[in-house]
MARDOBA-709770 format. One record per residue: residue in one letter; x, y, z of N, C-alpha, C in turn. Coordinates in steps of 0.05 Angstrom, whole numbers, plus 5000, padded with zeros to 4 digits. Each point is the difference from the previous one (the first is absolute). Layout:
N
NODE  residu   n.X   n.Y   n.Z  ca.X  ca.Y  ca.Z   c.X   c.Y   c.Z
NODE       A     X     Y     Z     X     Y     Z     X     Y     Z
...
% end
This chain:
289
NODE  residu   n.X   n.Y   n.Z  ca.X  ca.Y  ca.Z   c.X   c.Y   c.Z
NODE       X  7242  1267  2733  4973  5000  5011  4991  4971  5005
NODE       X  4980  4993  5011  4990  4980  5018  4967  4994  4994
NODE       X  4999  4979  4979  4969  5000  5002  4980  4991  5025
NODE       X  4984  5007  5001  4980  4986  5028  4976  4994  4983
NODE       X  4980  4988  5014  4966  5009  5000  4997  5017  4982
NODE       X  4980  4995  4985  4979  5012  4982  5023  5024  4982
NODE       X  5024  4983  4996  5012  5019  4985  5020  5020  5003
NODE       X  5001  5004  5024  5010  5024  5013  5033  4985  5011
NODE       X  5017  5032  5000  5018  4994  5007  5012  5015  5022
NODE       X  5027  4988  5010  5006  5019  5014  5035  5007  4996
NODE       X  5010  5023  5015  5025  5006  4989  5014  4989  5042
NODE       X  5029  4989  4985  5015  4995  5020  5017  5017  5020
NODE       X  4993  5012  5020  5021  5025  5009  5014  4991  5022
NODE       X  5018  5014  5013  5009  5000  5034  5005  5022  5007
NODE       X  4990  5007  5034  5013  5012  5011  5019  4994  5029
NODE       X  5006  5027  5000  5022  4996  5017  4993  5004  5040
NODE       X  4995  4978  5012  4983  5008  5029  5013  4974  5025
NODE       X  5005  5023  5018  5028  4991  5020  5024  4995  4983
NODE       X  5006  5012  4986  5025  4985  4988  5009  4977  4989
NODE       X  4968  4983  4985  4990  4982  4989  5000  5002  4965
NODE       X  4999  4995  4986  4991  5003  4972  4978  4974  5005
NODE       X  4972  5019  5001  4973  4994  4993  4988  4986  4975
NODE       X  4999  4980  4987  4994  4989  4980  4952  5011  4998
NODE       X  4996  5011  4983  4969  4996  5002  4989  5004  4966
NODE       X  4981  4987  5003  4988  5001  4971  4966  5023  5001
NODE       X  5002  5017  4983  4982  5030  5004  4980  4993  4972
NODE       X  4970  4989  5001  4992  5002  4986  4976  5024  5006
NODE       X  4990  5005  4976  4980  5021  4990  5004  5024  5002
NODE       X  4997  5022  5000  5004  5026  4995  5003  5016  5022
NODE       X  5016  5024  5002  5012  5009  5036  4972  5008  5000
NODE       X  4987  5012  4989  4976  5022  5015  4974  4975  5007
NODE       X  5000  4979  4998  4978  4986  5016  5005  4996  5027
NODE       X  4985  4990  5017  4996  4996  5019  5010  4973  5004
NODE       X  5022  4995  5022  5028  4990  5008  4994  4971  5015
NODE       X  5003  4986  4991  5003  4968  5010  5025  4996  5006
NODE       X  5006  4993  5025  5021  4978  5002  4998  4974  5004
NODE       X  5019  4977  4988  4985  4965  5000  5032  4992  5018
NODE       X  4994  4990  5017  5029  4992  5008  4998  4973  5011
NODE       X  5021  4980  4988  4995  4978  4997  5006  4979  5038
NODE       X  4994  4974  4994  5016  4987  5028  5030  4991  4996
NODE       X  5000  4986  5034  5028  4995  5005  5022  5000  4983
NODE       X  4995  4977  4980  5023  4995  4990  4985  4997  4964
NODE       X  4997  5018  5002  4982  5002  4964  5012  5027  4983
NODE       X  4996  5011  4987  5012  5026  4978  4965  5019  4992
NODE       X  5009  5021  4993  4976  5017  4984  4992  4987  4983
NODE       X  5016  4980  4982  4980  4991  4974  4976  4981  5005
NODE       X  4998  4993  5026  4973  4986  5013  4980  5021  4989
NODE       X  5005  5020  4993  4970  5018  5001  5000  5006  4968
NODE       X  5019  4988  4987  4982  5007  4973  4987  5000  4981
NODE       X  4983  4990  5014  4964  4984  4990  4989  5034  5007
NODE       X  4992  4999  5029  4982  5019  5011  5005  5017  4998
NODE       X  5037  5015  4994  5000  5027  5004  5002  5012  4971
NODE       X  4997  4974  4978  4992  5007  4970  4980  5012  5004
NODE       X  4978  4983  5012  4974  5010  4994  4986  5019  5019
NODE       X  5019  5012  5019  4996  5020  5019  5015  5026  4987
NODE       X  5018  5001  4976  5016  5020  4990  4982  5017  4987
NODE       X  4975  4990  4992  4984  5021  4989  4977  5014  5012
NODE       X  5004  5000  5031  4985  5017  5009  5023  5021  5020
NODE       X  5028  4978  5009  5017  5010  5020  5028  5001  4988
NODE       X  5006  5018  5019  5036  4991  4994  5008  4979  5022
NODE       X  5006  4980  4990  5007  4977  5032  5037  5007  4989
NODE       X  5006  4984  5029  5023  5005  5007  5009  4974  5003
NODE       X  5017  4975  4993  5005  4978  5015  5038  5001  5007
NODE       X  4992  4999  5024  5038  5001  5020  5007  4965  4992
NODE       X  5027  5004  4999  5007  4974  5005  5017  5014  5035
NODE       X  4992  4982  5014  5018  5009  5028  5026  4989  5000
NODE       X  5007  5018  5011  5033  4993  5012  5008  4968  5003
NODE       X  5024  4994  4985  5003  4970  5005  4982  4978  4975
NODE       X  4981  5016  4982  4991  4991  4988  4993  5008  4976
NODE       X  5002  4976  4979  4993  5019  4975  5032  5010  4988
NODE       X  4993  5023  4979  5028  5010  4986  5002  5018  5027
NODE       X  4986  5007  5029  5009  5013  5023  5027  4995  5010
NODE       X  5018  5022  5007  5018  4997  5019  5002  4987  5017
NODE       X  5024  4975  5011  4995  4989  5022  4999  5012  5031
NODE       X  4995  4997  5018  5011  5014  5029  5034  4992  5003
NODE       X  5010  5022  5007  5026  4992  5020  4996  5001  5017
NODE       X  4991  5004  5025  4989  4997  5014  4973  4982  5014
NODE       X  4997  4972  4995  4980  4983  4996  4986  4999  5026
NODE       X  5003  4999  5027  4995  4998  5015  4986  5029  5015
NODE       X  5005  5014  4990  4980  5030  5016  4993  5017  4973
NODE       X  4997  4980  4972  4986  5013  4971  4972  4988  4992
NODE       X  5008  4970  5005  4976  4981  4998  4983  4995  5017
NODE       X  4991  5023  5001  4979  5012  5021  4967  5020  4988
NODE       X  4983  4982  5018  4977  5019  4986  5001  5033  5003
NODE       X  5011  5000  5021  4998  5029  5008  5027  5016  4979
NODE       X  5021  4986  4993  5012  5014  4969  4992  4993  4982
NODE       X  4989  4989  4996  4978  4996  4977  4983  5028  4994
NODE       X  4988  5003  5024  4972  5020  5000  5015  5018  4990
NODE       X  5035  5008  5017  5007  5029  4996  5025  5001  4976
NODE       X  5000  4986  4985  4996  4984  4971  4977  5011  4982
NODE       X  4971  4994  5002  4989  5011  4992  4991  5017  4997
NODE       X  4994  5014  5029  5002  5031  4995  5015  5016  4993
NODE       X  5026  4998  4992  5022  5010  4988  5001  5000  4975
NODE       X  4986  4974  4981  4988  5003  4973  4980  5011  5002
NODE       X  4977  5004  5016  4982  5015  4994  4999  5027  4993
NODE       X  5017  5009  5014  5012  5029  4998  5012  5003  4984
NODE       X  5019  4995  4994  5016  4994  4980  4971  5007  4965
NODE       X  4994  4982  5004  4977  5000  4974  4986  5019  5001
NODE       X  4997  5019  5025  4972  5023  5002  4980  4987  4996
NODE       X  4987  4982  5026  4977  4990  4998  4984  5016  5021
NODE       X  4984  5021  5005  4988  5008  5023  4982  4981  5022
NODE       X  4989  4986  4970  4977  4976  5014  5007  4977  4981
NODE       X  4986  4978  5011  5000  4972  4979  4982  4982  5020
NODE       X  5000  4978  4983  4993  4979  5005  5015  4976  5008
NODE       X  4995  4986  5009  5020  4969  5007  4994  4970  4994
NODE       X  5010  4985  4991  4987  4976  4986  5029  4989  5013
NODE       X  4993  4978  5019  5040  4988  5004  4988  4966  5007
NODE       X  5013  4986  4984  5000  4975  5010  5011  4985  5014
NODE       X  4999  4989  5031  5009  4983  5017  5025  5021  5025
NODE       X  5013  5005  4990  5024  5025  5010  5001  5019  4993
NODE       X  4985  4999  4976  5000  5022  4985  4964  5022  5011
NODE       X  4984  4978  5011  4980  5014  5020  5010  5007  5021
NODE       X  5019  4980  5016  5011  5014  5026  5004  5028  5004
NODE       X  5022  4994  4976  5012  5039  4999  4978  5017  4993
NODE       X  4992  4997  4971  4973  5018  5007  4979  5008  5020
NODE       X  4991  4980  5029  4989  5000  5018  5019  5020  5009
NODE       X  5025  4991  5016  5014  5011  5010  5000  5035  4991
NODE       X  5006  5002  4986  5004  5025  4980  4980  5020  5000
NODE       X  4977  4987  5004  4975  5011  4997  4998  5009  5030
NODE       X  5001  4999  5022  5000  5003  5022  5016  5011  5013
NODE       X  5027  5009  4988  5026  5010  5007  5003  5012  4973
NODE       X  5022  5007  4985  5018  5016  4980  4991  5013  4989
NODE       X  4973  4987  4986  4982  5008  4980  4975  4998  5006
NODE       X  4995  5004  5031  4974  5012  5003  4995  5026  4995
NODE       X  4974  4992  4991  4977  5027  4987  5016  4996  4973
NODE       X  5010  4988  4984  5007  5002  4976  4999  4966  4978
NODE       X  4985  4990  5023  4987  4969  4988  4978  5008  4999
NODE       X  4982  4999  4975  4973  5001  5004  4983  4977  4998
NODE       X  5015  4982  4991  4980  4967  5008  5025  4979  5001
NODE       X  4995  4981  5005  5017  4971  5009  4984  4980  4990
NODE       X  5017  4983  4985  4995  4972  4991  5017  4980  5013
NODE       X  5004  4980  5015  5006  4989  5016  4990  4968  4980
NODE       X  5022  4997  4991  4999  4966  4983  5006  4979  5018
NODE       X  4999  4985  5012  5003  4983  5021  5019  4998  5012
NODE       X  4987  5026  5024  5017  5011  5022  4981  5017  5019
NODE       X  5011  4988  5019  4990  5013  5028  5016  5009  5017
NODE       X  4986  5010  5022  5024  5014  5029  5007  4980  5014
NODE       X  4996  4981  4994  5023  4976  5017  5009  4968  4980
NODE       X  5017  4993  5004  5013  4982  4985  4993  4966  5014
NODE       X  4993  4977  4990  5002  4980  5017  5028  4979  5005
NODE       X  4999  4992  5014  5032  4998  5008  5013  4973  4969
NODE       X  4975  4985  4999  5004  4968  4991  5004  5024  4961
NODE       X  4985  5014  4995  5009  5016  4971  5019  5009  5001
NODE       X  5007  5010  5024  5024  5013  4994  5018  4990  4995
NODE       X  5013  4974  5014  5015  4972  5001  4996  4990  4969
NODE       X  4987  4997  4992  4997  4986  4976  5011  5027  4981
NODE       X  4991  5019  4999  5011  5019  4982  5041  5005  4991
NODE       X  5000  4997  5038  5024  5011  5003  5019  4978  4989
NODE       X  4987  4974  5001  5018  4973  4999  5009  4998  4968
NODE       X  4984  5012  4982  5001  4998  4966  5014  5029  4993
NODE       X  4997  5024  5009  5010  5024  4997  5030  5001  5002
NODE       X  5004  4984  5020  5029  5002  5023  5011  4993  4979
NODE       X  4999  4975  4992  5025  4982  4983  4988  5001  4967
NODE       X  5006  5017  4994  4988  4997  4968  5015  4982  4983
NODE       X  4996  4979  4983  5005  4981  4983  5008  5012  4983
NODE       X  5019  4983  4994  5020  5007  4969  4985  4977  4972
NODE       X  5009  5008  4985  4985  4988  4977  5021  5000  4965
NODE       X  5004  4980  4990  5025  5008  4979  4973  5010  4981
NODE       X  4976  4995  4988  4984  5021  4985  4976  5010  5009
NODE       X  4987  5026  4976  4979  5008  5010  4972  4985  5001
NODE       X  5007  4981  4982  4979  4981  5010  4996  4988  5015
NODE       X  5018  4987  5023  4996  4994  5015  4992  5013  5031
NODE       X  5015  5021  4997  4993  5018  5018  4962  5014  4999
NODE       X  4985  4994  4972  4977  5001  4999  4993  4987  5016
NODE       X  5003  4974  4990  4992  4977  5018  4999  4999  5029
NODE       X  5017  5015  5010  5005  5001  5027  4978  5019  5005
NODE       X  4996  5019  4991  4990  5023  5002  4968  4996  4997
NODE       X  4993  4987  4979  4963  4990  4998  4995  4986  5032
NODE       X  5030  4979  5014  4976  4984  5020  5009  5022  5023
NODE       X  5029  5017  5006  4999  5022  5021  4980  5013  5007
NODE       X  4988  5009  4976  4981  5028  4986  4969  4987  4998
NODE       X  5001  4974  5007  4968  4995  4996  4981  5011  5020
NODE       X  4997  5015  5015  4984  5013  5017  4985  5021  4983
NODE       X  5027  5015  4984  4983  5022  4977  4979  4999  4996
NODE       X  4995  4976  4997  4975  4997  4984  5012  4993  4956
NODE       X  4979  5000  4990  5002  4996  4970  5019  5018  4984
NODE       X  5016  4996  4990  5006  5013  4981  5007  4991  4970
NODE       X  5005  5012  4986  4996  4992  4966  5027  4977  5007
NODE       X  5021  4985  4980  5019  4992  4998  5020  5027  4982
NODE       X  4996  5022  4990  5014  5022  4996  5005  5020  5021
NODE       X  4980  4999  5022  5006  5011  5023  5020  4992  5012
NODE       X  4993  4969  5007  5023  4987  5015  5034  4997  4991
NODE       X  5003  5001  4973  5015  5009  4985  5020  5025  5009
NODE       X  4982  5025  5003  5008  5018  4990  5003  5009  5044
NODE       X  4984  4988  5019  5008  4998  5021  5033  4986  5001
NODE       X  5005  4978  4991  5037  4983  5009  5012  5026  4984
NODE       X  4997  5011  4977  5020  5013  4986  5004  5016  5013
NODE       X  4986  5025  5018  4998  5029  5016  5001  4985  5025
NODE       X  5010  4979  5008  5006  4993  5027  5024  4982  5006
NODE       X  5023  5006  4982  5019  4992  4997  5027  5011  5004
NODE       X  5025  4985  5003  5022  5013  5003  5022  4988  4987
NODE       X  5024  4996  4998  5026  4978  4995  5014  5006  5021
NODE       X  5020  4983  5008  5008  4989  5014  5033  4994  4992
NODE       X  5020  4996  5023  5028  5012  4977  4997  4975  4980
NODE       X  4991  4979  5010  5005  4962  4988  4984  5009  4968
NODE       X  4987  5021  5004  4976  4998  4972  4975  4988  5009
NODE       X  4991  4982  5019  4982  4999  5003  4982  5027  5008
NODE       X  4966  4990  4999  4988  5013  5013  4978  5000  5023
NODE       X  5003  5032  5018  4985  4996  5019  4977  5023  5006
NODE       X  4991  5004  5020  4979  5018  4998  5017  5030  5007
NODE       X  4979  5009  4992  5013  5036  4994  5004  5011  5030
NODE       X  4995  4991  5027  5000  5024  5019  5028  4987  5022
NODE       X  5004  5022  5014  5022  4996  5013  4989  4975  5030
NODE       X  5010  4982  5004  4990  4972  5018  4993  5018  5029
NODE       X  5022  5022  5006  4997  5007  5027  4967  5017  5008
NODE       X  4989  5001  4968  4972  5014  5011  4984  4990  5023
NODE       X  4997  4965  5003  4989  4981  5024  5008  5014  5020
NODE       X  5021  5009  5001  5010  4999  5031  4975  5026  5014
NODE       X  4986  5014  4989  4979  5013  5011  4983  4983  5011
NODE       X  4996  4975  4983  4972  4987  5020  5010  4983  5020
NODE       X  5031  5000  5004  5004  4974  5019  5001  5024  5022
NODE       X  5020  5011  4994  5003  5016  5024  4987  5026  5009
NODE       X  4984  5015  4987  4971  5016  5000  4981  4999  4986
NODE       X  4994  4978  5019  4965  4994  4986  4984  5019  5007
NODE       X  5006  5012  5031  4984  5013  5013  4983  5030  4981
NODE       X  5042  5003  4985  4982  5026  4980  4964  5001  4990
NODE       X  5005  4979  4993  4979  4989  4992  4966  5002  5017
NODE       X  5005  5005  5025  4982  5002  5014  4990  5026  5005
NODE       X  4979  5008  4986  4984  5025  4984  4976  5015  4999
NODE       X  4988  4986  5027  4971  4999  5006  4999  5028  5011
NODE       X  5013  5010  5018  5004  5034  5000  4998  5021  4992
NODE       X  5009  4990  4974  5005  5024  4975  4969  4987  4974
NODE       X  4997  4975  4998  4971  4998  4992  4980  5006  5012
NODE       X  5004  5004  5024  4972  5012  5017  5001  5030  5005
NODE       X  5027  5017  4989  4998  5035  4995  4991  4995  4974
NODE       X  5005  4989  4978  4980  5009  4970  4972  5012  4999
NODE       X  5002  5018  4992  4967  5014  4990  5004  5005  4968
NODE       X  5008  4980  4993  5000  5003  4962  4985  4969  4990
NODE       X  4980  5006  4979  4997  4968  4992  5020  4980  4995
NODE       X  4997  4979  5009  5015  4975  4999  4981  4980  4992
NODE       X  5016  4989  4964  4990  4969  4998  5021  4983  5005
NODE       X  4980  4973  5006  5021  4973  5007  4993  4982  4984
NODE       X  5016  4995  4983  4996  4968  4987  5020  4989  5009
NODE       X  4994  4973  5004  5006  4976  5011  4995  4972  4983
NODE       X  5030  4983  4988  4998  4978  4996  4975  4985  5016
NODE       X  4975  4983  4993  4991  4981  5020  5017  4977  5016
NODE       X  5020  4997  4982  5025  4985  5016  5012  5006  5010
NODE       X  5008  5026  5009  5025  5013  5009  5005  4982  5028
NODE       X  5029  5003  5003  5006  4995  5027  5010  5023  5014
NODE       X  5011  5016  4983  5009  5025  5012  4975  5019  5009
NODE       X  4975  4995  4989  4974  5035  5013  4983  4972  5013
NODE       X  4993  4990  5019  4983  4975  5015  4984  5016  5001
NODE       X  4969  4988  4993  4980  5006  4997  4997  5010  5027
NODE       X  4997  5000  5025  5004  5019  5020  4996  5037  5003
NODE       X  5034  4994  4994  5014  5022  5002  4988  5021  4965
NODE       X  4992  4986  4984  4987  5017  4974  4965  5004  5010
NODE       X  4989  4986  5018  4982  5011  5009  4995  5021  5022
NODE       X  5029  5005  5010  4997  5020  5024  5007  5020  4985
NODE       X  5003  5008  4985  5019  5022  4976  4969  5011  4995
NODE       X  4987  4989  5001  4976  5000  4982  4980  5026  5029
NODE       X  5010  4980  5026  4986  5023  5012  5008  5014  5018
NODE       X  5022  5009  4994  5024  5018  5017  5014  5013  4977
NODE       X  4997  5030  5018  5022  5010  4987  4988  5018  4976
NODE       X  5012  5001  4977  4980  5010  4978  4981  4978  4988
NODE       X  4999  4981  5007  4980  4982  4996  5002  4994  4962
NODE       X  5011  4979  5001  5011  4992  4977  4983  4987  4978
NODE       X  4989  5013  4982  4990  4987  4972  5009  4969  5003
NODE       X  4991  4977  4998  5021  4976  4992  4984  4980  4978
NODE       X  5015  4986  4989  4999  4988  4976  5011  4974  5000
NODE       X  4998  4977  5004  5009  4981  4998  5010  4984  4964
NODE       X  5009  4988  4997  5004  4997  4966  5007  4962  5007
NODE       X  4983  4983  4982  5003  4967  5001  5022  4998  4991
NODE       X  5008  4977  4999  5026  4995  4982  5033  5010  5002
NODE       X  5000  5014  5031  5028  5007  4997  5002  5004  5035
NODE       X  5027  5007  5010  4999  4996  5022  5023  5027  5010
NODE       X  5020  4993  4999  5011  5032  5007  5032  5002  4980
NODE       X  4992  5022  4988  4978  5021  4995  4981  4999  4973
NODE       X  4989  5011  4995  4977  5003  4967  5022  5015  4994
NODE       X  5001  4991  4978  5017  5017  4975  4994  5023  4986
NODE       X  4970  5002  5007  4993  5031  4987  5003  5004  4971
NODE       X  5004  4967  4993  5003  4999  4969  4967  4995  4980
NODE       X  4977  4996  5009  4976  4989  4988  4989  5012  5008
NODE       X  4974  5000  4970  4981  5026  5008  4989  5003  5028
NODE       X  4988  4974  5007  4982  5006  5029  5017  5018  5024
NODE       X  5027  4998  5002  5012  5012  5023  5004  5034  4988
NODE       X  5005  4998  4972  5009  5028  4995  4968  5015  5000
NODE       X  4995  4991  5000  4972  5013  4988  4980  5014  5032
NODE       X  5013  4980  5022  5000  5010  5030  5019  5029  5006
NODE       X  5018  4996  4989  5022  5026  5009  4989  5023  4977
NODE       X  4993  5003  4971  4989  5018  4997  4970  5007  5008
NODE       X  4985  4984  5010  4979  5017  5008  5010  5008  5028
NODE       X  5014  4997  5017  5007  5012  5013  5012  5013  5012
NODE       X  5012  5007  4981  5021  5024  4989  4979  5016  4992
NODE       X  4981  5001  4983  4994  5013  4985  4977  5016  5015
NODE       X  4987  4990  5028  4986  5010  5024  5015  5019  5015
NODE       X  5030  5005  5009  5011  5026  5013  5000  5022  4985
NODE       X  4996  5015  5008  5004  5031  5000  5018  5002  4987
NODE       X  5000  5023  4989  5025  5000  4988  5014  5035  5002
NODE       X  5010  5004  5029  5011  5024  5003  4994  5024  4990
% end
């Protein structure tokens, strides 16, 4: 078991979807009402175990590690897997899989994409709200570049401390976190290497989605069919959601709740009360089937 937030834990499972072994962590009890948290690019489910501690006692959340990431299966196939659109049908294949009729969606950075995506295709009529952590229906070219340039070539490191190190100035956009967080982020984002050194946990070829389909990425289509509530928080720094493009969200489309948060840039970690305390009250405003 897996402690989170306010105590709570969660148990480690996988399933089996495309012929993947699915790594996901299932906290709170089957008969609540169904969260899924699905993390970005190149990050793991244990990003959420602050909020989905303290979300386990009203819901059952779900956190995926995706393909290529995490204790997840890698692609053999890298080039027509590492794709949002297998992603989505990825997720709806665990969804089912779990017997979820309806849920909710909480995804940070890629992990909103697919949920957008998903919500408008696979698993429409079966999203009943969207949280969108700093992410929008279009990508800017100069974030993307910077993302892809640190993702692509992941650094090797002979300890885990140093690989912290690497990891506090990569990771400073987050925003704050404790020094046991940060911690307990290098340990769950790690791998070895044949030398013994170490490197980060996901397979390198994941980039090759943003070099060579960014376009996936381009989503304004399928955010402008939503008729389900959508909140947006947004780093005030972000480079990836430009204040722009988080204000047109706002009046297109399902017209997006948004939230700005000081102190962090892309993405909020969803780790401190003020951000969590945004996703349960508004969570706690949908319907509930």
């Amino acid at each position: 078991m897996i402690s989170g937030g306010a105590g709570r834990s969660a148990a480690s499972r996988y399933a089996r979807c495309g012929g993947y072994e699915i790594h996901y962590l299932e906290w709170g009890h089957e008969n609540d009402p169904s969260v899924i948290m699905w993390h970005g690019l190149a990050r793991t489910c244990r990003d959420f175990d602050v909020i989905a501690g303290r979300l386990s006692s009203t819901y059952r959340v779900i956190c995926p590690d995706t393909l290529g990431r995490g204790l997840s299966q890698w692609s053999r196939a890298a080039h027509d897997e590492y794709c949002l659109d297998y992603y989505v049908s990825l997720a709806a294949e665990l969804v089912d899989q779990l017997r979820l009729p309806r849920l909710n969606w909480v995804g940070t950075s890629m992990g909103g994409a697919i949920g957008l995506a998903a919500a408008a295709g696979a698993l429409r009529g079966r999203i009943d709200a969207l949280v969108l952590n700093d992410i929008g229906p279009s990508l800017p070219a100069a974030a993307v570049e910077r993302i892809s340039a640190y993702v692509g070539e992941p650094p090797s490191f002979d300890t885990v401390t140093e690989m912290e190190s690497w990891m506090r100035e990569a990771y400073r956009p987050f925003g704050w976190q404790s020094d046991e967080q940060w911690r307990s982020m290098a340990e769950h984002s790690l791998r070895r290497l044949a030398d013994g050194r170490l490197t980060l946990h996901y397979d390198p070829r994941i980039v090759e989605q943003l070099r060579t389909r960014s376009q996936d990425f381009e989503l304004w289509q399928a955010y402008d069919s939503l008729r389900i509530p959508v909140l947006l928080l947004r780093g005030a720094d972000s480079d990836l959601l430009p204040e722009s493009t988080a204000d047109a969200m706002t009046r297109r489309g399902p017209r997006a709740r948004r939230i700005d948060f000081a102190g962090c840039g892309h993405a909020p970690a969803l780790n401190v009360e003020a951000q969590i305390r945004e996703v349960e009250h508004f969570l706690a405003g949908v319907p509930v089937p």
